[in-house]
C-alpha positions as a Markdown table, in Angstrom:
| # | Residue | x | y | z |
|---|---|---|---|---|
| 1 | Unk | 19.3 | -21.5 | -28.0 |
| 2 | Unk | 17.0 | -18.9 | -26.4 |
| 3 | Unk | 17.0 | -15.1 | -26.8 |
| 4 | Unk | 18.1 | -15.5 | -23.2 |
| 5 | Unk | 20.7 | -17.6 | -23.1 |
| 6 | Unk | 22.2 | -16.8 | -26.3 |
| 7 | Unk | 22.7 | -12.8 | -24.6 |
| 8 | Unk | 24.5 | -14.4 | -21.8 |
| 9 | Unk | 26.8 | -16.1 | -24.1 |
| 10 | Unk | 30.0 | -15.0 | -25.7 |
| 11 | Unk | 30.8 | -15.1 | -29.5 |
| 12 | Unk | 33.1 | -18.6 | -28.9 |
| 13 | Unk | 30.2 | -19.9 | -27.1 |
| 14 | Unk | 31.3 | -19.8 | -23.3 |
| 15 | Unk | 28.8 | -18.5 | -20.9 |
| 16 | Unk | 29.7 | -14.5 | -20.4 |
| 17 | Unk | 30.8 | -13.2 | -17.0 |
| 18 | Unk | 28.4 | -11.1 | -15.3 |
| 19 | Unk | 30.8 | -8.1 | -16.0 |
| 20 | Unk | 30.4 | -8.7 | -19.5 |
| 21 | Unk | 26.8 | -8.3 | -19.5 |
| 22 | Unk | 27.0 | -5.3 | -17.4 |
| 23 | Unk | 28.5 | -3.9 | -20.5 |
| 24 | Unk | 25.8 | -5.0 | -22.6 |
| 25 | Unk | 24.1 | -2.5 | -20.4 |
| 26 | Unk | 26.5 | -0.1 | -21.2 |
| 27 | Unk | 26.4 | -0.8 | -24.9 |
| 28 | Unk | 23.0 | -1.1 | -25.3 |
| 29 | Unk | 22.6 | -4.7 | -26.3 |
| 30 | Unk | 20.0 | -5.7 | -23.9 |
| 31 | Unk | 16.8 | -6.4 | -25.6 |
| 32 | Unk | 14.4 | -6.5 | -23.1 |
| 33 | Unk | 13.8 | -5.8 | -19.2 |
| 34 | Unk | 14.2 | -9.3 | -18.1 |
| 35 | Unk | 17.6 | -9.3 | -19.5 |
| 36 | Unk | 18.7 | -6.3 | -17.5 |
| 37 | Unk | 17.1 | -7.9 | -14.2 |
| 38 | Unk | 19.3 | -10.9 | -14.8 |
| 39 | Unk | 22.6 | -8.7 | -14.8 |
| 40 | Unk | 21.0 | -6.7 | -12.1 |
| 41 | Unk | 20.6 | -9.9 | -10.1 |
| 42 | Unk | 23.7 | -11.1 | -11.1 |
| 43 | Unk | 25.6 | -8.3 | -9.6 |
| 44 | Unk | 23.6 | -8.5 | -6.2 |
| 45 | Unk | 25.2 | -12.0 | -6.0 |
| 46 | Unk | 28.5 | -10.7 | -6.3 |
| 47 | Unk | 27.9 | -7.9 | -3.4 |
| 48 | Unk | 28.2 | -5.1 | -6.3 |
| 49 | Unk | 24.4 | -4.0 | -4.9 |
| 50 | Unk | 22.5 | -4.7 | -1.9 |
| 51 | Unk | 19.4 | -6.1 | -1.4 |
| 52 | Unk | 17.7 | -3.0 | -0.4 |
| 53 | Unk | 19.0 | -1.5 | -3.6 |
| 54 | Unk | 18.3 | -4.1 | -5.7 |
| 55 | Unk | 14.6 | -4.4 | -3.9 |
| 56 | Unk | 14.6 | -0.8 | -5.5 |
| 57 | Unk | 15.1 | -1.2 | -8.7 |
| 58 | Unk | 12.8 | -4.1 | -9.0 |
| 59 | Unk | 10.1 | -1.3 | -7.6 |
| 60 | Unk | 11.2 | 0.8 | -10.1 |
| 61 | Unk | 10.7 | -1.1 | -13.0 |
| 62 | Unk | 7.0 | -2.6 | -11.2 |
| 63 | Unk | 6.0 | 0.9 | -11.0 |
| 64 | Unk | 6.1 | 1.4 | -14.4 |
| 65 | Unk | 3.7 | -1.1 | -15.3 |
| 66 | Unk | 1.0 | -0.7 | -12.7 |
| 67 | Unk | -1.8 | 1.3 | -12.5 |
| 68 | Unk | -3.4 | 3.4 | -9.8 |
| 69 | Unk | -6.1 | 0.6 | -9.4 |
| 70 | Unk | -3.4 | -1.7 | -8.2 |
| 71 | Unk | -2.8 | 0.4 | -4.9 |
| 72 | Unk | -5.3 | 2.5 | -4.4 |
| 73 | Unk | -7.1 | 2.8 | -1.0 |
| 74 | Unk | -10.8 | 2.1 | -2.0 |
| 75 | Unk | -13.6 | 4.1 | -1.2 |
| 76 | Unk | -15.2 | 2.0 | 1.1 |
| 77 | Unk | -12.0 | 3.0 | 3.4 |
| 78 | Unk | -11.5 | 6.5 | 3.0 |
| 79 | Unk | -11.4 | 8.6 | 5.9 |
| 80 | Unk | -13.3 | 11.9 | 4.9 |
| 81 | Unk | -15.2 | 15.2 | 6.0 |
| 82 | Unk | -18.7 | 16.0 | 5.9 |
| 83 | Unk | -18.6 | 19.9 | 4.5 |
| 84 | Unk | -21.9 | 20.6 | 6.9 |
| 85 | Unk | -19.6 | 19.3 | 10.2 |
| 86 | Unk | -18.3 | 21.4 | 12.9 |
| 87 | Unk | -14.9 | 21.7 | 14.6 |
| 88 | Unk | -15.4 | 20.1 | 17.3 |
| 89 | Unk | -17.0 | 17.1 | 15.6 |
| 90 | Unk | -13.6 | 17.4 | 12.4 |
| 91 | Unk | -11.3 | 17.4 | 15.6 |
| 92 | Unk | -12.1 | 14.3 | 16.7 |
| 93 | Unk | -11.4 | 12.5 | 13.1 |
| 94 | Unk | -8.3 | 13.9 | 12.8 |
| 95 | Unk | -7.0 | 12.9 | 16.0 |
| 96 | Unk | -8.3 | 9.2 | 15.5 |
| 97 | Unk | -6.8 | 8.3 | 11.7 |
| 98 | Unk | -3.2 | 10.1 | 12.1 |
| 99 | Unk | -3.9 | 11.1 | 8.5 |
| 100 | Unk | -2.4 | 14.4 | 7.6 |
| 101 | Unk | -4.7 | 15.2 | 4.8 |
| 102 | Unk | -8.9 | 14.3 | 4.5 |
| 103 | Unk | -10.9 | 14.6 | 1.8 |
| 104 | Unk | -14.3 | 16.9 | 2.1 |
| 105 | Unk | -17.3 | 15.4 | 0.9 |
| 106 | Unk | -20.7 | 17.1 | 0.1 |
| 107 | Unk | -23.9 | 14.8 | 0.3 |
| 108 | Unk | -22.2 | 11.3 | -0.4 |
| 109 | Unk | -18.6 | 10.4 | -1.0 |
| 110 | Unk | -18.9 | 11.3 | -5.0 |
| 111 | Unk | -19.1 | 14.5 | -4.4 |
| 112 | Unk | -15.9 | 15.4 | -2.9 |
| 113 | Unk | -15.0 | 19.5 | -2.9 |
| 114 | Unk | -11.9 | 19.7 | -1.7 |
| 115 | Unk | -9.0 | 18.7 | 0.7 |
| 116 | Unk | -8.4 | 19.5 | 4.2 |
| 117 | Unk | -5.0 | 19.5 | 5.7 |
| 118 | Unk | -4.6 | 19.2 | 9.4 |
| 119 | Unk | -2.1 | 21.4 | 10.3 |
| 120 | Unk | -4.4 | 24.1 | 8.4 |
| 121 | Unk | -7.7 | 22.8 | 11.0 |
| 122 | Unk | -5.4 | 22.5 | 14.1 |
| 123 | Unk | -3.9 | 25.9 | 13.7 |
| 124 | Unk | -7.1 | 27.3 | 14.3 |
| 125 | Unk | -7.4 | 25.5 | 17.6 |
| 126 | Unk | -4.1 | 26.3 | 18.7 |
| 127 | Unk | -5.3 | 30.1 | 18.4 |
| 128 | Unk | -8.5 | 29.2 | 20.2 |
| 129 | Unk | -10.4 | 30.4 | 16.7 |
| 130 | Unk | -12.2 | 27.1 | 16.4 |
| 131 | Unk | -15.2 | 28.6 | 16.4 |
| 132 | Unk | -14.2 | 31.6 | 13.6 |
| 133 | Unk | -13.6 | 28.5 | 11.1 |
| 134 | Unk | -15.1 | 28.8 | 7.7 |
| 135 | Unk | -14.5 | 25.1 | 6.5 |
| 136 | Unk | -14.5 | 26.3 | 2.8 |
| 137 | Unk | -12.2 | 28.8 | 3.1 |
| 138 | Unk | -9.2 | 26.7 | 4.2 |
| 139 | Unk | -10.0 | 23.4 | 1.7 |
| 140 | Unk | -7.5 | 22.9 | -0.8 |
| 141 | Unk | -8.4 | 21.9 | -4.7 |
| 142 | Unk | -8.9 | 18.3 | -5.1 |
| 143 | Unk | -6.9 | 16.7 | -7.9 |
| 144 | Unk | -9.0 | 13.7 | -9.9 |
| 145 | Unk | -7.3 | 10.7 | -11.9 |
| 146 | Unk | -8.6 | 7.8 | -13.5 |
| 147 | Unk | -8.0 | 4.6 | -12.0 |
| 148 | Unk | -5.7 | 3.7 | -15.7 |
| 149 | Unk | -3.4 | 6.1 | -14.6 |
| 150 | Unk | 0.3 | 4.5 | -14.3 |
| 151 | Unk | 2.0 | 5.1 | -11.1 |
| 152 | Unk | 5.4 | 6.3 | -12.5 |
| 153 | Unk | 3.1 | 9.1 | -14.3 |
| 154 | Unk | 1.6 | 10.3 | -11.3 |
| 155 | Unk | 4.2 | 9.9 | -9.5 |
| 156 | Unk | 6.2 | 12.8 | -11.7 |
| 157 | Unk | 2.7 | 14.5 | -11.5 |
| 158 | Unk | 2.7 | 14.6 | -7.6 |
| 159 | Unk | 6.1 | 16.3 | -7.7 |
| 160 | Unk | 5.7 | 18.2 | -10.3 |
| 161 | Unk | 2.6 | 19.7 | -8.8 |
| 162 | Unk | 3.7 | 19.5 | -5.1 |
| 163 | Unk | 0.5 | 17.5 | -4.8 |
| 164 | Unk | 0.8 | 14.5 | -1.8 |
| 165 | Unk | -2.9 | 13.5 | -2.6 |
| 166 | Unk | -5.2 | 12.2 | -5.7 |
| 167 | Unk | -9.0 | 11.2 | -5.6 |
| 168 | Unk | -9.4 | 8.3 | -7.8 |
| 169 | Unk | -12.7 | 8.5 | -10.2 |
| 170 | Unk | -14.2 | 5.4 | -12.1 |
| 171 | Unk | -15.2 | 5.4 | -15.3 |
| 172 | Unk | -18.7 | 6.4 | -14.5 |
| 173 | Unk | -17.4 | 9.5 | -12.8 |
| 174 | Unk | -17.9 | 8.0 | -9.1 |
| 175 | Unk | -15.1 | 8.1 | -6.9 |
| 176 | Unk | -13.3 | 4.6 | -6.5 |
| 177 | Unk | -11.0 | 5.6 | -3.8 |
| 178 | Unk | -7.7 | 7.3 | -3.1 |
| 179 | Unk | -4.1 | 7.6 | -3.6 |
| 180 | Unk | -1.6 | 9.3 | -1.5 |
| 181 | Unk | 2.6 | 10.1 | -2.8 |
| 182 | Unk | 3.3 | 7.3 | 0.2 |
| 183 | Unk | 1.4 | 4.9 | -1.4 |
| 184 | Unk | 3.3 | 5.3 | -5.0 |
| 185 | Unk | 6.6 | 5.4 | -3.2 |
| 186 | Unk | 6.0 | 1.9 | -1.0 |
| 187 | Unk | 6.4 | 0.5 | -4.0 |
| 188 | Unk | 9.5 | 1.7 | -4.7 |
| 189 | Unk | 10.7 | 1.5 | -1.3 |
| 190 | Unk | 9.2 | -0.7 | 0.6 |
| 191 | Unk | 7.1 | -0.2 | 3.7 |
| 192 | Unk | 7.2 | 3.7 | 5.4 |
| 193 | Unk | 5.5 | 4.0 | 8.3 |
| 194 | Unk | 2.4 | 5.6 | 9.4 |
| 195 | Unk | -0.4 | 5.7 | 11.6 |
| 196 | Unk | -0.9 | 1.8 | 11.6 |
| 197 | Unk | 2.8 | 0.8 | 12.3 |
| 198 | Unk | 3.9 | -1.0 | 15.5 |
| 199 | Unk | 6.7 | -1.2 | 17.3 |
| 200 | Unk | 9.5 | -2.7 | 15.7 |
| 201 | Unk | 9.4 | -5.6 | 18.6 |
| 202 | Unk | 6.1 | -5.4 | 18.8 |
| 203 | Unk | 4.3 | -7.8 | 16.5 |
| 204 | Unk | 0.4 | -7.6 | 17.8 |
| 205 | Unk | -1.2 | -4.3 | 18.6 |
| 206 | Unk | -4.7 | -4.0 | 20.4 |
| 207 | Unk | -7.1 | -1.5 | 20.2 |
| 208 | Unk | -10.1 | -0.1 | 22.1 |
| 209 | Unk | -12.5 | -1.0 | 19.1 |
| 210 | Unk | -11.7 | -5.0 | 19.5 |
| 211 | Unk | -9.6 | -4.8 | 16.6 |
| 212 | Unk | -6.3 | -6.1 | 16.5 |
| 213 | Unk | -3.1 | -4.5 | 13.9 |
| 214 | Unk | -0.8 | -7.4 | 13.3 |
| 215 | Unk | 2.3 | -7.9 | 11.5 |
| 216 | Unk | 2.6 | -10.6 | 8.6 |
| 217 | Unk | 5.7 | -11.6 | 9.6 |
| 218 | Unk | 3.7 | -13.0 | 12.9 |
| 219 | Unk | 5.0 | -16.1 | 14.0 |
| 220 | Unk | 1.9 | -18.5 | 13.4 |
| 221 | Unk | 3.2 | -19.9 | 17.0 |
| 222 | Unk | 3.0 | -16.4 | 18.7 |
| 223 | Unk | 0.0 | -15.8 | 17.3 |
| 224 | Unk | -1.8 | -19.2 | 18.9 |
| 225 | Unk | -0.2 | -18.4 | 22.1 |
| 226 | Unk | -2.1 | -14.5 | 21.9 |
| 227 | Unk | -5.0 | -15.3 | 20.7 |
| 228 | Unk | -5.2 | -18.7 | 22.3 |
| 229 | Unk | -6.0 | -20.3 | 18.5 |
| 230 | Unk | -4.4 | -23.4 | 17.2 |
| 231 | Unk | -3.9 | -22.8 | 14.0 |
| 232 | Unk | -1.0 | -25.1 | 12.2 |
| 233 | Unk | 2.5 | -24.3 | 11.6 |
| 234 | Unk | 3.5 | -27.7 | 10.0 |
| 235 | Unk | 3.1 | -25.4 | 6.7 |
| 236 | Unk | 3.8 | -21.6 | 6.9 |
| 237 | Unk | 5.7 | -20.3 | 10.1 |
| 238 | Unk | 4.2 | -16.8 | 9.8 |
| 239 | Unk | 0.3 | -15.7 | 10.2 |
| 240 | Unk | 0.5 | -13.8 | 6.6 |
| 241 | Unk | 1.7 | -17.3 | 4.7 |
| 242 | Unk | -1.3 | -18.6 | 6.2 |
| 243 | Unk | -3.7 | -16.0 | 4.8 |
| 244 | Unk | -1.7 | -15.8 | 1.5 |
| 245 | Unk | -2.2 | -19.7 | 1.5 |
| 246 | Unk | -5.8 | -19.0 | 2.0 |
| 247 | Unk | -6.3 | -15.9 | -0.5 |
| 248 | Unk | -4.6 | -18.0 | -2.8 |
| 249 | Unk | -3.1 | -14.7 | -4.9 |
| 250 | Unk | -1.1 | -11.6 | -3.8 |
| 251 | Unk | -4.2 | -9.5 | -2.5 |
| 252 | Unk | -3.9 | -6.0 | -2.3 |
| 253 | Unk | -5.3 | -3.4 | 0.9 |
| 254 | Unk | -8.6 | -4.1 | 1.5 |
| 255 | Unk | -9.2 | -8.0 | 1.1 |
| 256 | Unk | -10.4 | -10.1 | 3.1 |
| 257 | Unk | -10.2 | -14.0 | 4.8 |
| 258 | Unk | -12.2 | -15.5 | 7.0 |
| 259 | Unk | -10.1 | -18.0 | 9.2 |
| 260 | Unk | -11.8 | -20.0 | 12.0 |
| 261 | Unk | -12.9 | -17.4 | 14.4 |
| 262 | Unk | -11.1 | -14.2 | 12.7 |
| 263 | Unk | -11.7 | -12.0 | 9.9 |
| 264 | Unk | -8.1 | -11.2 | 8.2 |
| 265 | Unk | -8.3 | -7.7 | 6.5 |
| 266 | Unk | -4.9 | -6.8 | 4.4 |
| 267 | Unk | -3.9 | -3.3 | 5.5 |
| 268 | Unk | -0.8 | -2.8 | 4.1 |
| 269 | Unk | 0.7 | -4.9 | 0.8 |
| 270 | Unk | 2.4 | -4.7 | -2.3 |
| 271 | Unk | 3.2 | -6.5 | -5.6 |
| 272 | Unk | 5.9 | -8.8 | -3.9 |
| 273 | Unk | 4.4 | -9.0 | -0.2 |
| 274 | Unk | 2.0 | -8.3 | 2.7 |
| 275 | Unk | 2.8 | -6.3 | 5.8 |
| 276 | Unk | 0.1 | -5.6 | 8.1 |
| 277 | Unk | -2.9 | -7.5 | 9.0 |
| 278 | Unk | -6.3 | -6.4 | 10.8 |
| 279 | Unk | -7.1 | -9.1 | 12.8 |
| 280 | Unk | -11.4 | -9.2 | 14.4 |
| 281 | Unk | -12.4 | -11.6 | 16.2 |
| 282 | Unk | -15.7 | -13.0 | 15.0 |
| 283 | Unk | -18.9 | -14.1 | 17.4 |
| 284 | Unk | -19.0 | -17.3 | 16.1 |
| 285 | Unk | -16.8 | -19.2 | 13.7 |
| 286 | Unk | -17.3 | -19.8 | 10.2 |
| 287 | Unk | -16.2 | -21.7 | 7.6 |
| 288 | Unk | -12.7 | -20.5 | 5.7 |
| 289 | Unk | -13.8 | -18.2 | 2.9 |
| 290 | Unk | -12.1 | -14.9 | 1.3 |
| 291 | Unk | -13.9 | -11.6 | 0.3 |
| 292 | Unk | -12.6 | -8.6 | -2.1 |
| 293 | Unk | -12.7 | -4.9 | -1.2 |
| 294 | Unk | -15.7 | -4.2 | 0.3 |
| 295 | Unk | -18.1 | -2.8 | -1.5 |
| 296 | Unk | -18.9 | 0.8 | -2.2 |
| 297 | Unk | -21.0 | 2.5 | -0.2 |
C-alpha cells in the first residue's frame, strides 16, 4: 500500500472519511503537501470551500516553490525612462502604458537609477511646474533581486518594505527584467486587472498600433468570424487551447506562436493558465513555429 493510500486509511483498514483526514491536519499526521491538497480537495467536493478559495490555496502553496524568474516581466518589455528626457517627452509614456510606476534608466537599460511614480510626475503638471522638474530629485531608490529569489520571500519583502516594485538582475549583474507586488499576488489570486484588461463582454480589443489584446478564453469560432480566419475547432473551443496546443508547455508572458497569418504573444499567464493574448497580424503567412522571450536588447 502507498504512503498515500495507506494515510487515507483507517487502522481496521476502511478508507477514512474526508473529516478524518482533516484531523490528520489537525494532528499533524500529514507527511507531505500532496497529502494536505487531497484533504483540501476533498473538502471542496463537499462544499466545505469554494473554488475561489481552494484556487487560493493551491496559489499559495505554488508560490512557495517558484522563483522570480518564473513571472517576471523580461527586459525586452519594460516600459522605462530615459534620465536625459524631458516632461513633455515622460508625459506621453505615462499616459500610453497605464503603468503607475517606470523605471529610470541611464545609457542602456542596465543601468537603471531609480523609480519614477506617476502621481509624483503628474503633480507637477497639475501645478503647471512642468518645466521646474528636476527628474532626479523626485526618483525613488530602486530595489535589486536576483532572479533565484522565491516569490513568497519577496513577497513578505514588498510588504515589509512598502515596496510595489523590484528590478530583476542576472547573474552577470545585467538587468533581466522586472517584478511588480501585482505580479506576485496573480498568483495567488488569480488575474487583477490592469491597463491591458477588456471589458468583461468584451473578448477582442483593437488598437491604433494594428495590434489586437484578446482573451484566451476566445471562442476559436468568434475569433474566425473577427478576423475572418478559419482556424479549426474540431479540437480546442477557445483561441488560447490552440496556442497552448501549439506551444506545447505552459508558457509564461512574453512567448511567442506563430499561427497562419498571426503572431500570438502571451501577455498575461500563470502556473495553471493563460489569460490574455496579443494578437498581430503578419504580412504574409508563415509556417507554425513558437519563439521564447524575446531577446535582450
Amino acid at each position: 500500500m502507498s504512503e498515500e493510500r495507506a494515510s487515507s486509511a483507517s487502522k481496521d483498514g476502511k478508507p477514512r472519511s474526508w473529516l478524518e483526514r482533516l484531523g490528520q491536519v489537525l494532528q499533524g499526521e500529514l507527511k507531505d503537501r500532496q497529502q494536505l491538497l487531497t484533504v483540501l480537495r476533498d473538502a471542496r467536493e463537499n462544499n466545505l470551500i469554494d473554488s475561489d478559495a481552494m484556487g487560493m490555496i493551491e496559489g499559495v502553496l505554488e508560490v512557495a516553490e517558484m522563483q522570480v524568474r518564473d513571472i517576471m516581466i523580461p527586459r525586452s518589455q519594460m516600459v522605462v525612462v530615459d534620465r536625459d528626457s524631458k516632461p513633455e517627452e515622460i508625459l506621453p509614456v505615462l499616459l500610453k502604458s497605464g503603468h503607475s510606476r517606470f523605471p529610470v534608466i541611464g545609457d542602456n537599460k542596465d543601468e537603471v537609477i531609480g523609480i519614477l511614480l506617476a502621481k509624483d510626475m503628474l503633480s507637477f503638471f497639475a501645478g503647471g511646474e512642468s518645466r521646474k522638474l528636476n527628474l532626479k530629485e523626485v526618483l525613488r531608490p530602486a530595489v535589486f533581486i536576483p532572479e533565484s529569489k522565491r516569490l513568497n520571500v519577496l513577497l513578505n519583502e514588498f510588504r515589509s518594505n512598502r515596496n510595489h516594485i523590484a528590478i530583476v538582475v542576472d547573474e552577470y549583474g545585467g538587468v533581466a527584467g522586472l517584478v511588480t507586488i501585482e505580479d506576485v499576488l496573480e498568483q495567488i489570486v488569480g488575474d487583477i486587472e490592469d491597463e491591458h484588461d477588456i471589458d468583461e463582454d468584451m473578448f477582442i480589443l483593437e488598437h491604433s498600433d494594428g495590434h489586437c489584446t484578446v482573451k484566451a478564453i476566445t471562442p476559436i469560432e468568434d475569433f474566425n468570424e473577427h478576423f475572418e480566419t478559419d482556424f479549426s475547432d474540431e479540437e480546442f473551443d477557445t483561441i488560447g487551447g490552440l496556442v497552448l496546443n501549439a506551444l506545447s508547455h505552459m508558457p509564461k508572458r512574453g512567448e511567442q506562436v506563430t499561427l497562419g497569418a498571426f503572431c500570438f504573444k502571451v501577455l498575461r499567464a500563470d502556473s495553471r493558465r493563460v489569460y490574455l493574448l496579443q494578437v498581430t497580424r503578419l504580412t504574409e503567412p508563415v509556417q507554425t513555429e513558437t519563439a521564447g522571450k524575446e531577446k535582450s536588447e
